[in-house]
C-alpha positions as CSV (number, residue, x, y, z in Angstrom):
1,X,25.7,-73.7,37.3
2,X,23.3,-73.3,34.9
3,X,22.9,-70.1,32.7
4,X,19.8,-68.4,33.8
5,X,16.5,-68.9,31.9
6,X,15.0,-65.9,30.3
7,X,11.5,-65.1,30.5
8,X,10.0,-61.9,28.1
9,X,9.6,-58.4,29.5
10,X,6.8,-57.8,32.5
11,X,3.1,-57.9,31.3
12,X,0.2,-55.8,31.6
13,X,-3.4,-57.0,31.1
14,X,-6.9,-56.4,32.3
15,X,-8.5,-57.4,35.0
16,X,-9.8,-60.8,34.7
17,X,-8.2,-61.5,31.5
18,X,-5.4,-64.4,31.2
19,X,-2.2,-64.7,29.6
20,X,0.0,-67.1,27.6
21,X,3.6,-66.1,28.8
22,X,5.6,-66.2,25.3
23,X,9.2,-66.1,24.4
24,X,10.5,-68.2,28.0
25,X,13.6,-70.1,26.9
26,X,16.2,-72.2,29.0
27,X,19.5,-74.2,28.2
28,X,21.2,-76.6,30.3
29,X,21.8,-80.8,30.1
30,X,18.4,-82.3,28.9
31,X,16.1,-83.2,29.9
32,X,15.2,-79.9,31.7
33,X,11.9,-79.6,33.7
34,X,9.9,-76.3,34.3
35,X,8.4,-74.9,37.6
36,X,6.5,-71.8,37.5
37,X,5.3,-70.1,41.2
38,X,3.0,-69.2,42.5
39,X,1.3,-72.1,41.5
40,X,-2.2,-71.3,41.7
41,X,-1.8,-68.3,38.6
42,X,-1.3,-71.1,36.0
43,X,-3.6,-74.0,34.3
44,X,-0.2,-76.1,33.9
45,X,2.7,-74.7,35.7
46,X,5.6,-77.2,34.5
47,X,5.3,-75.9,30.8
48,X,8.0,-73.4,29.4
49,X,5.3,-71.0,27.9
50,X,2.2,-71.3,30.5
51,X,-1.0,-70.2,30.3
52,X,-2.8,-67.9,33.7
53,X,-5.7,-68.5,35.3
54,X,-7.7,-65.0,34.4
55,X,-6.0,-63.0,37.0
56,X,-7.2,-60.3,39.1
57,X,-4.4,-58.8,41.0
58,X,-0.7,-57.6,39.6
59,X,2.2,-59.8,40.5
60,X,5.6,-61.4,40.8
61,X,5.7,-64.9,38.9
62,X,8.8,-67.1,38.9
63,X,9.9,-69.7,36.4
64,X,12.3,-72.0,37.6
65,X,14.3,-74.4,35.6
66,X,16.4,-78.0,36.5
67,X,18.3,-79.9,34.4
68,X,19.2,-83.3,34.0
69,X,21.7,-82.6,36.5
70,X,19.8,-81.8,39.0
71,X,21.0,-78.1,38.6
72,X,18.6,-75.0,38.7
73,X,18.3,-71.3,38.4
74,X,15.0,-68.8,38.3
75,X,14.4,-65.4,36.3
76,X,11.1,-63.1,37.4
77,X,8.7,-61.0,35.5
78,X,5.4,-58.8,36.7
79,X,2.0,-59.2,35.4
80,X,0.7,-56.0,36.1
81,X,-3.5,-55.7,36.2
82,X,-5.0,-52.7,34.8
83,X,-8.5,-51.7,36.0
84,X,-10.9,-49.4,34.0
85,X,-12.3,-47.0,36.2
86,X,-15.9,-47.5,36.6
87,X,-18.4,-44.1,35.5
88,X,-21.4,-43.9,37.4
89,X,-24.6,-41.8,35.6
90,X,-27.2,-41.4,38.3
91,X,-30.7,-40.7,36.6
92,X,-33.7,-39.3,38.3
């Protein structure tokens, strides 16, 4: 079994920014390969250190890793999405 790839502490960002997820890092017998779900959230999803569409809800993203073995294991982390609160100033 492989050891468990670590991906950084849960994210917060604002609402239609995007994100390059830093400080991923996995072992195991090269060559390993990189799957990050849901696919949709990233530009390439099969990198390490991917980058996110500009998201516009919070959620659960999961990088999973294979070696050359054919072995794999997954670690999770949140994006959370703040939203400023909009100010209304009616006028006469």
């Amino acid at each position: 079994m492989n050891p468990l790839p670590t991906v950084n502490a849960d994210l917060t960002i604002p609402y239609g920014a995007s994100v390059t997820i830093s400080g991923a890092s996995a072992s195991g017998i090269e060559p390993l390969s990189y799957f990050w779900s849901p696919l949709s959230a990233f530009i390439d999803n099969t990198l390490l250190n991917p980058t996110t569409i500009n998201l516009t809800e919070s959620a659960i993203y999961t990088l999973t890793v294979t070696d050359g073995n054919g072995c794999s294991n997954e670690d999770q982390m949140e994006i959370i999405i703040t939203v400023e609160e909009l100010s209304v100033n009616p006028t006469a």
